[in-house]
N, C-alpha and C positions, 0 to 999 in steps of 0.2 A: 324482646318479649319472650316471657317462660314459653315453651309449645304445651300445650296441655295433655299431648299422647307422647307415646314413644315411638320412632322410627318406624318405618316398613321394615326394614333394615334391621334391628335392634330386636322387635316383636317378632318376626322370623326366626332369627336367630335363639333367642330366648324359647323359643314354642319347639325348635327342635331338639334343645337341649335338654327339654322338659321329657319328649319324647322318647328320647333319647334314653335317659335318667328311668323311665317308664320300662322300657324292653330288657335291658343290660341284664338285670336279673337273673329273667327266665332262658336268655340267650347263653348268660355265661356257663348257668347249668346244664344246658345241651352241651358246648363244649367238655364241660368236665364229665360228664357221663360219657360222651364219645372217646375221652382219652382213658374214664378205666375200660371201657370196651376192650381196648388195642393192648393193655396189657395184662388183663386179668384171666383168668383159666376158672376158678371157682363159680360153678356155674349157681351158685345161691348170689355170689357179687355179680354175677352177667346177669341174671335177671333183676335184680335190686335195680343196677346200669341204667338197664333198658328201660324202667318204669319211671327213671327219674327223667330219662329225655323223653318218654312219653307226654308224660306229666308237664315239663317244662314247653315241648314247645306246642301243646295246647294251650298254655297259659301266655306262649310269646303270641301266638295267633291270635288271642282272644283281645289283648290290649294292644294291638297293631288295631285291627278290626274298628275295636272303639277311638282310638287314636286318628284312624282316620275320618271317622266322622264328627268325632269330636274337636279337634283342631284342625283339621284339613278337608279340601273346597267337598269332597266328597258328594260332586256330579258339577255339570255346569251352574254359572251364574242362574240365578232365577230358582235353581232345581227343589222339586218339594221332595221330601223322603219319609216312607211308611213308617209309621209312628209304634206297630207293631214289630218292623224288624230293626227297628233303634233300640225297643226293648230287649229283644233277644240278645241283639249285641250289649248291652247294658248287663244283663243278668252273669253271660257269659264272663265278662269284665270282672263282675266282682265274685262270684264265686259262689262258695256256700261256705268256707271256712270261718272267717272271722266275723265277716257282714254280710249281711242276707239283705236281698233289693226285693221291696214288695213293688212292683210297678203296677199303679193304678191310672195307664193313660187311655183312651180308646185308641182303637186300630183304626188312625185314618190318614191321611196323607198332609204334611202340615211344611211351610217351608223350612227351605234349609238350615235360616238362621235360628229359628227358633228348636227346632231340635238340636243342634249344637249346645243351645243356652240351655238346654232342658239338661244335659249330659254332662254340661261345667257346673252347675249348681247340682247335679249328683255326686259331685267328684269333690266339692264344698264339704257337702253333708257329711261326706264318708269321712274327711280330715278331722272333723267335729268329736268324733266316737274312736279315741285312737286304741280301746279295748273291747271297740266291738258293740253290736247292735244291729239294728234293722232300720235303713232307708225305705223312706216312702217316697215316692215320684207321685207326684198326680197332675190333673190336670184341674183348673178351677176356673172358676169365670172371669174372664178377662186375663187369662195366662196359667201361670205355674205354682205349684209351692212342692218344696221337700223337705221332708222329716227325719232328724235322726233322733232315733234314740236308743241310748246305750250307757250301762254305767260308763260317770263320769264325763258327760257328755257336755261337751265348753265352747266356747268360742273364743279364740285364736287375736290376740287383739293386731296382727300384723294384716292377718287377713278382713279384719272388719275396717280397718284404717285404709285398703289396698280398694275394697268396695263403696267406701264413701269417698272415694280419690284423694284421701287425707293425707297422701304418701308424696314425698318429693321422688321426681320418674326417676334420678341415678340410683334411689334405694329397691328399684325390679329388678330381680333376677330371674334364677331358675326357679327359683322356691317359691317366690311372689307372684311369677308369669299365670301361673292359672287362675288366678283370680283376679287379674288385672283384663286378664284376657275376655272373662264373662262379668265384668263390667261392660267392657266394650262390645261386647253381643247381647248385653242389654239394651245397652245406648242403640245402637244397629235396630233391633226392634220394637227399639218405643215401648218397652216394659222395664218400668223402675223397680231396681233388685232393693229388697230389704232381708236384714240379717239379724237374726235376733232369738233372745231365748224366749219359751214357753214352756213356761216349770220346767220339768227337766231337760226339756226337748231342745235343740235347737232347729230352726226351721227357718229356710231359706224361700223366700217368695219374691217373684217377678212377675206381677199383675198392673196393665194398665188401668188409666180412668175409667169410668162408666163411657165416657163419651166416645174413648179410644179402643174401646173392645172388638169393636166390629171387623177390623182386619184379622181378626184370630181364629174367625171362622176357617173351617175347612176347606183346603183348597184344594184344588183339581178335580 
């Protein structure tokens, strides 16, 4: 019989490499600024240097940060986490250069699963707009919805294939793992993800039934 998910094993692995794939960037930049450090004298290139590893490993911190609570347990089992410092570390994430994150969620303490799914369908939106625009995060009744919009704003048909599990599992990798991945933190919290265009927008929603709403309330 087909298994329907992918390994512990396999999803781990996949999640770190995404990770992974996530940090190298701004890490390798610190490295390279550190090595003209050690051999440059031109103090117009020593300070250029220092502002790129400035620069760089704010930008490593800030997607470690969200990485960890975005794919990783990020407090024990059970744990709820403030909905306002999810934002912070969200905004920090993306930046202000290319995409701008308008977070429209209240400051309240919500579990763990469901702010992870709130952060992988932010990380959805942002692939949506690969020229840039402005995410909206909110929060709506009976869960989530988020908005990209930005010229040329599309959806991705490997990821909309990867969200309705239309995908055979040997076709996940590194590229497919984060959307595979908040499928399965949807499934986790009983909120069906829909992916879809509105006019230019693309907008990502994970709202349960009427009847199912009720565990969405605030907790702790």
């Amino acid at each position: 019989m087909q298994p329907s998910h992918l390994s512990d094993l396999d999803l781990a692995a996949l999640l770190c490499s995404r990770v992974c794939h996530d940090v190298i960037s701004p890490v390798g930049a610190i490295t390279n600024g550190l090595e003209l450090l050690e051999v440059e004298d031109d103090e117009v290139m020593r300070a250029m240097a220092m502002d790129l590893v400035r620069k760089s490993a704010k930008q490593a911190s800030a997607k470690l940060k969200f990485c960890r609570i975005a794919f990783g347990a990020a407090g024990s089992a059970g744990a709820i986490i403030d909905m306002g410092e999810a934002g912070d570390v969200a905004k920090a994430f993306v930046g202000e250069e290319k995409i701008k994150l308008d977070w429209q969620v209240p400051r309240e303490n919500r579990p763990k699963q469901q702010v992870k799914l709130l952060l992988n369908m932010m990380m959805i939106a942002m692939g949506c707009i690969p020229r840039g625009g402005v995410v909206k995060a909110e929060a709506v009744e009976g869960g989530f919805a988020v908005r990209a919009t930005g010229e040329g704003a599309k959806i991705f048909e490997k990821t909309d294939q990867v969200l309705k599990g239309a995908v055979e599992l040997e076709e996940i990798d590194a590229r497919l793992i984060q959307p595979y991945y908040t499928k399965r933190l949807a499934e986790a919290a009983g909120l069906p993800l829909s992916f879809a265009l509105d006019g230019a927008d693309v907008v990502v929603r994970a709202i349960a039934a009427a009847e199912d709403a009720a565990p969405l309330a605030q907790a702790g």
